[in-house]
C-alpha positions in Angstrom: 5.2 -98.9 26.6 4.2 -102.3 25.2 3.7 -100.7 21.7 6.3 -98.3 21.5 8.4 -102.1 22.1 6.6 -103.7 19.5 7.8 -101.1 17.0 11.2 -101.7 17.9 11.9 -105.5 18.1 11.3 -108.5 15.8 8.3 -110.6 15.8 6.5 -114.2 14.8 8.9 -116.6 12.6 11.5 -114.1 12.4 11.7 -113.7 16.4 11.9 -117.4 17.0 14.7 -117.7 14.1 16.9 -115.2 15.6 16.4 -116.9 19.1 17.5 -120.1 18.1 20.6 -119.2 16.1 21.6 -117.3 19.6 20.9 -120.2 21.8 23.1 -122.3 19.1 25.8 -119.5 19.0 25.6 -119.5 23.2 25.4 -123.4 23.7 28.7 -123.6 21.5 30.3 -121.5 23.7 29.5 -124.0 26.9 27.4 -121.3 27.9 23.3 -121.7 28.7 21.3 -118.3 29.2 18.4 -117.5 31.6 14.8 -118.7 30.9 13.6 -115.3 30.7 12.4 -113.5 27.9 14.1 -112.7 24.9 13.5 -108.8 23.1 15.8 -109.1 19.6 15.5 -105.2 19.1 15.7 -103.7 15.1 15.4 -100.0 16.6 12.3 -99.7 14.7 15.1 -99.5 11.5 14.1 -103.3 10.2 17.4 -104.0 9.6 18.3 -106.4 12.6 21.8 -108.1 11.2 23.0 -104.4 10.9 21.5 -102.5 13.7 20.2 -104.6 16.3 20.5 -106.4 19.4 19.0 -108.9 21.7 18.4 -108.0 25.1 17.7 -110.4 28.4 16.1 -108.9 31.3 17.3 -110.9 34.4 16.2 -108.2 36.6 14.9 -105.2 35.7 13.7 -103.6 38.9 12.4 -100.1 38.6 11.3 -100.1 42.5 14.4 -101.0 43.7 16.8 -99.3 41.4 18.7 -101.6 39.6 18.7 -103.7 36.7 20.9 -106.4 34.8 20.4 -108.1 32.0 22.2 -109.8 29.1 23.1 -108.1 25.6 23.8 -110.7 22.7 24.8 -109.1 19.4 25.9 -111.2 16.2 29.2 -109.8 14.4 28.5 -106.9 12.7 25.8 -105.6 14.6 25.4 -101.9 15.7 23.9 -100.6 18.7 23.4 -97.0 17.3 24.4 -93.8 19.0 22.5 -93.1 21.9 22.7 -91.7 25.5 20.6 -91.6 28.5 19.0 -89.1 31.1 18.8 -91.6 33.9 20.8 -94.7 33.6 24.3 -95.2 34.2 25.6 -98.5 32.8 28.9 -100.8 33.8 29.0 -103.4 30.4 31.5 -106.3 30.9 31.9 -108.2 28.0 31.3 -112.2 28.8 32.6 -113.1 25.3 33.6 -112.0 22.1 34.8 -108.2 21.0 32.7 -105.1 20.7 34.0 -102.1 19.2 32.8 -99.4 22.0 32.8 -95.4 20.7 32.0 -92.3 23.0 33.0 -89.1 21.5 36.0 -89.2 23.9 37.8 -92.9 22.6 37.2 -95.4 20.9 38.1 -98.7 22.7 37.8 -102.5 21.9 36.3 -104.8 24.5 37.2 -108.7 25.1 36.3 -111.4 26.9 36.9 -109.7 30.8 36.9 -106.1 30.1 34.8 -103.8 31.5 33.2 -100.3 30.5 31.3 -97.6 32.4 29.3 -95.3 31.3 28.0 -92.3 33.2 24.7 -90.4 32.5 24.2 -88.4 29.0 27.3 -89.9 27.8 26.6 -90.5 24.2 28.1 -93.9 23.6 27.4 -96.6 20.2 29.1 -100.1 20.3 29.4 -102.7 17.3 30.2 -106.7 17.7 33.2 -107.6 16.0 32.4 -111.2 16.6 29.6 -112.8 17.7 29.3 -111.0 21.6 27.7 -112.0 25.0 27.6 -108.6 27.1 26.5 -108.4 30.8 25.0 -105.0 31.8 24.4 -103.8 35.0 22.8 -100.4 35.8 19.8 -98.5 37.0 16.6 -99.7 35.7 16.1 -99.9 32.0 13.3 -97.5 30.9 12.2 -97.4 27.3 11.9 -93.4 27.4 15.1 -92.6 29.1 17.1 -94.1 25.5 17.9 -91.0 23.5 19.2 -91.5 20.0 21.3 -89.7 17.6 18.7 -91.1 14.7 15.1 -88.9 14.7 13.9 -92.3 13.6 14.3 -93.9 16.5 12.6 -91.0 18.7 9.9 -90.6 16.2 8.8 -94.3 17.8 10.5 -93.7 21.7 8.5 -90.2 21.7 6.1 -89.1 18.6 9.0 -86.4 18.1 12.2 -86.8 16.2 13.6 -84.6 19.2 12.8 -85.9 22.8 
């Protein structure tokens, strides 16, 4: 699983540039994140500013069924289309707005909203500003993501279709 990771998120200088211009964007808020580690995600795409995201585990426990973790996206940036076998998500949305799709509706979150997402529903969100998301759900497992772009499987599975 450590590989199929290090084909989908940044690395060296870039990492650490990224990293600081979140803690920067976070500390002007009045806001200080958790020392744990920080995964910016490109999807395996290289094109972070336009599809990306930066995930913090604060708990990702597979044993015990639960995980949360913090989701920081810069405006602009896309999670791409994607749903899960396995995890059902609740996303609440600590600051900023995030433009959230499921084929059903398409819905902007702020600062206080909430959004729940069940099993296999497909779901894509975008920042519209510079967003600070809280998700809570059952533990995050790199093969349970399955996107709409055979790209991204190719690197999640060897296939373009899991």
């Amino acid at each position: 699983m450590d590989d199929i990771l290090k084909q989908l998120e940044l690395s060296g200088t870039e990492k650490a540039e990224v990293l600081s211009k979140i803690h920067a964007v976070v500390q002007s808020w009045g806001l200080k994140l958790p020392d744990v580690p920080a995964c910016p995600l490109h999807f395996g795409l290289h094109d972070f500013y336009r599809v990306g995201e930066t995930e913090l585990d604060i708990n990702n426990n597979v044993e015990q069924g639960y995980c949360g973790k913090l989701i920081f996206m810069f405006k602009g940036q896309i999670c791409p289309w994607h749903h899960h076998r396995i995890k059902h998500e609740t996303f609440f949305l600590i600051k900023g707005r995030v433009e959230f799709k499921t084929p059903e509706e398409t819905v902007t979150l702020v600062q206080g909203d909430r959004k729940i997402v069940h099993q296999t529903l497909k779901h894509e969100f975008t920042a519209l500003e510079d967003s600070l998301i809280l998700e809570s759900s059952k533990p995050d497992l790199v093969d349970d993501s399955i996107f709409d772009d055979p790209r991204i499987n190719q690197i999640i599975f060897g296939t373009a279709t899991p």
